[in-house]
C-alpha positions in Angstrom: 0.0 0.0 0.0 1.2 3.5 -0.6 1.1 6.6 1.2 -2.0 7.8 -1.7 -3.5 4.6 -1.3 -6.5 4.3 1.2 -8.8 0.8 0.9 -12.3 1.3 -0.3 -13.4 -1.6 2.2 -12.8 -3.3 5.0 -12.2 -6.6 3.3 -9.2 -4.9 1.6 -7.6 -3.4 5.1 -7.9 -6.9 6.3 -5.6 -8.4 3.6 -2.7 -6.1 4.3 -0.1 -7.1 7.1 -1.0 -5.0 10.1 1.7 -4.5 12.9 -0.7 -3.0 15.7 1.1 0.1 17.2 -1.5 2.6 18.7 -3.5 1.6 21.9 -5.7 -1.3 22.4 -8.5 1.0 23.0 -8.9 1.4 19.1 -10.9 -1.2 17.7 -9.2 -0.9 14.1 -5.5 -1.3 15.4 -5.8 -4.5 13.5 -7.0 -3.2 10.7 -5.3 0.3 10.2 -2.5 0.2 8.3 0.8 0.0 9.9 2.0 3.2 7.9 -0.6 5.3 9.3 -0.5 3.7 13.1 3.8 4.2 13.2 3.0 8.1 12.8 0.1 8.4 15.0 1.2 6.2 18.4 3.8 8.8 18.6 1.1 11.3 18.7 -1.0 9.1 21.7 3.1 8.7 23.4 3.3 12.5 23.6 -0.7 12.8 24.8 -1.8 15.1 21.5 -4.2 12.3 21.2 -5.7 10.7 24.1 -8.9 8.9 22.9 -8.7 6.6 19.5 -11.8 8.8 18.0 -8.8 12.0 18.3 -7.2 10.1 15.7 -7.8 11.5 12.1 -8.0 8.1 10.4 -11.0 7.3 12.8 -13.9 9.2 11.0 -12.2 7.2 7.7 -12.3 3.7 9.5 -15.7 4.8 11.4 -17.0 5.0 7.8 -15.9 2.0 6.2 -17.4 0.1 9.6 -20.7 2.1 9.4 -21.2 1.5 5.4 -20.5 -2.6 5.6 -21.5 -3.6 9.3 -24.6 -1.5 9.8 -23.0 -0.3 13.1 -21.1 2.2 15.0 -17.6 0.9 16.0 -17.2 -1.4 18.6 -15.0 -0.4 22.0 -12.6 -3.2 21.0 -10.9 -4.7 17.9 -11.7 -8.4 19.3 -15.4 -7.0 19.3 -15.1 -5.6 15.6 -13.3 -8.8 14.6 -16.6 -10.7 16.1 -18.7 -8.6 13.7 -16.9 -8.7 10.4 -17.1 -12.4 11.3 -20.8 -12.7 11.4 -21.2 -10.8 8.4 -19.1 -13.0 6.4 -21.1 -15.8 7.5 -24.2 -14.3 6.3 -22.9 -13.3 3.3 -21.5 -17.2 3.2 -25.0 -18.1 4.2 -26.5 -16.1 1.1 
């Protein structure tokens, strides 16, 4: 992925490698790409950022989750893993 790049769907965040570097409060540490996360745990280190929606990649990722799940991001990113699960399974199911 470059820089310009930004994934048009969740499916395609999930099939990059992801090396989780901001705070496990933020459900899409898994997903976010690691070149965007390296920059932006250094702004959480220093405290310029103190909740995961501070982040300017949330509204992005908020998005994406609203638009395919149908819901508002989960506290967790074992919680938004659970639902991208079940709605491969209905979609499976289809």
């Amino acid at each position: 992925m470059t820089r310009a790049h930004w994934p048009a769907t969740l499916e395609e965040l999930e099939r990059e490698l992801v090396v989780p570097h901001c705070p496990a409060t933020c459900p899409f540490r898994e997903l976010c790409p690691t070149i965007r996360q390296v920059g932006i745990a250094d702004l959480f280190r220093k405290q310029q950022y103190t909740a995961p929606t501070d982040c300017l990649w949330w509204e992005k990722l908020a998005a994406l989750t609203r638009a395919e799940l149908g819901i508002e991001p989960p506290p967790t990113a074992a919680e938004l893993r659970d639902a991208m699960g079940e709605r491969r399974a209905i979609q499976e199911a289809s």
